[in-house]
N, C-alpha and C positions, 0 to 999 in steps of 0.2 A: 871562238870566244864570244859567242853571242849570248853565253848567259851567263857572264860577268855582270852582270848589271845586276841581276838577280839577289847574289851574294848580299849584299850591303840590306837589301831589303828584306831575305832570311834572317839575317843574325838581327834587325833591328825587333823583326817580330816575334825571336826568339828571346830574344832579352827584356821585351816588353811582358812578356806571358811567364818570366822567374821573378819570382818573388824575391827581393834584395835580401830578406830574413836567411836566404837558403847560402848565401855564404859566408858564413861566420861573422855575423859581423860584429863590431867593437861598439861596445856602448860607454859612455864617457859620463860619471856622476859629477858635476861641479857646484860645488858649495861655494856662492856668494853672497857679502851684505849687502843688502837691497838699500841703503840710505846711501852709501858711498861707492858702490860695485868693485870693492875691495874682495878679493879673493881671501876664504876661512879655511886656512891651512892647520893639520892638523888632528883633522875630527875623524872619527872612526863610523863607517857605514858598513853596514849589513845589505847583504842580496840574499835574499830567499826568494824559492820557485820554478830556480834554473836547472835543478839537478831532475825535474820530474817526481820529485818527492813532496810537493807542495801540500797543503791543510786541504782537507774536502770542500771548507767555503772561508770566502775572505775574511770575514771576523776572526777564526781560529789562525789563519792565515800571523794578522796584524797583531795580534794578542802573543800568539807563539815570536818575533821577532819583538817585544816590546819587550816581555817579561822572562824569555830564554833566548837572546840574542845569540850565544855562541851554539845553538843547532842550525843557525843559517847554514845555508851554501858558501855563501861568502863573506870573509870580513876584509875590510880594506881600511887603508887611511888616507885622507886625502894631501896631495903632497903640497908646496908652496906656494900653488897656482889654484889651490881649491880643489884639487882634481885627482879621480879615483876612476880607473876604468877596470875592464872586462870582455870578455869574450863570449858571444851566445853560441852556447850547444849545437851542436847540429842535429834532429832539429830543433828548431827556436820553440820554447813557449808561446802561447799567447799573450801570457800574462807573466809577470813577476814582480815580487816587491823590494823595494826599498827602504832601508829606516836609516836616516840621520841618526846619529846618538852626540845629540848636542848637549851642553850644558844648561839645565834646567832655567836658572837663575836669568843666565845672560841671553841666552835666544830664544824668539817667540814662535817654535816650530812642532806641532805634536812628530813631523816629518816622519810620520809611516804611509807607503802610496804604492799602490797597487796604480801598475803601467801596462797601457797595451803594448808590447811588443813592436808591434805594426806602425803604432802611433810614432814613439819615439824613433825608427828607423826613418823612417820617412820625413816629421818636421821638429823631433825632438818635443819636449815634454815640460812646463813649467810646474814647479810646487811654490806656491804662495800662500801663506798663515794667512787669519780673517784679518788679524792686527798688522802684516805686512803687508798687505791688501790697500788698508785705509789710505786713504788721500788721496794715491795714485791708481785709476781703474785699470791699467793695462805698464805691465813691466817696460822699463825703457831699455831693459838684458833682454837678450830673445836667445832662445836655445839653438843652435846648430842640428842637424839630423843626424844622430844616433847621439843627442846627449840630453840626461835629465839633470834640469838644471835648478836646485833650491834657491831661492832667491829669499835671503830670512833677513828678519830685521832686528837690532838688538832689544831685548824688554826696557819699557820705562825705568829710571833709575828709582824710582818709587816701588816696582815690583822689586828690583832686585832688593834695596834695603828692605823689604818686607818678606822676601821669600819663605825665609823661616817659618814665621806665622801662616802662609799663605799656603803653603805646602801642605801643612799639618792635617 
């Protein structure tokens, strides 16, 4: 048994040399408001990218999931706790997108976002609006690894009584 010892140092540097992507792993969408980290239960998300069927470049990509949402790969809703997950293909994309489909009026989120793959496995992924943004430079929510995590804030009450006009 003199190379038992061996063993433990195989498998560490076999495991060091796989890519985590390579077993299926779960990615976890969570929609929360960023002024009170109340989870936004509810809201319906789209995943396009994953089937390998993706747009030739990301603009077409964001456009096709803004203005034909139901040719996504995927539609989900997120349940009570903000949260929508998923399963990546074997093999994994590089890339895939995500669209929030929030309501216009009350949340300040374009939330279409093109993810590295790689990125969110590893240390998870923040979406912050320019307006969810303001005041605070760095989210006091921090994502977990293998989850993107929207952090939105609700519109001015002046936007919303103005949407109408504002829309138009």
């Amino acid at each position: 048994m003199a190379y038992s010892g061996q063993i433990p140092r195989l498998t560490v540097l076999f495991l060091s040399c796989v890519n985590a992507v390579c077993f299926g792993q779960t990615v976890s969408i969570r929609l929360v408001n960023f002024t009170n980290e109340s989870p936004v239960s509810n809201q319906r998300v789209y995943v396009s990218g994953i089937s390998g069927k993706a747009a030739m470049n990301d603009m077409d990509e964001r456009l096709k999931l803004i203005r034909e949402p139901r040719t996504a790969d995927l539609s989900l809703v997120t349940d009570t706790l903000g949260r929508a997950g998923f399963d990546l293909p074997k093999p994994a994309p590089a890339y895939f997108y995500i669209r929030a489909a929030l309501s216009g009026p009350h949340w300040d989120c374009t939330c279409v976002v093109r993810v590295s793959t790689e990125e969110v496995v590893q240390k998870g992924f923040v979406v912050l609006s320019s307006y969810g943004a303001r005041g605070k430079p760095k989210s006091p929510i921090q994502p977990k690894s293998g989850e993107v995590l929207f952090a939105l804030r609700p519109t001015p009450l002046w936007v919303r009584l103005l949407w109408p006009l504002l829309k138009g």
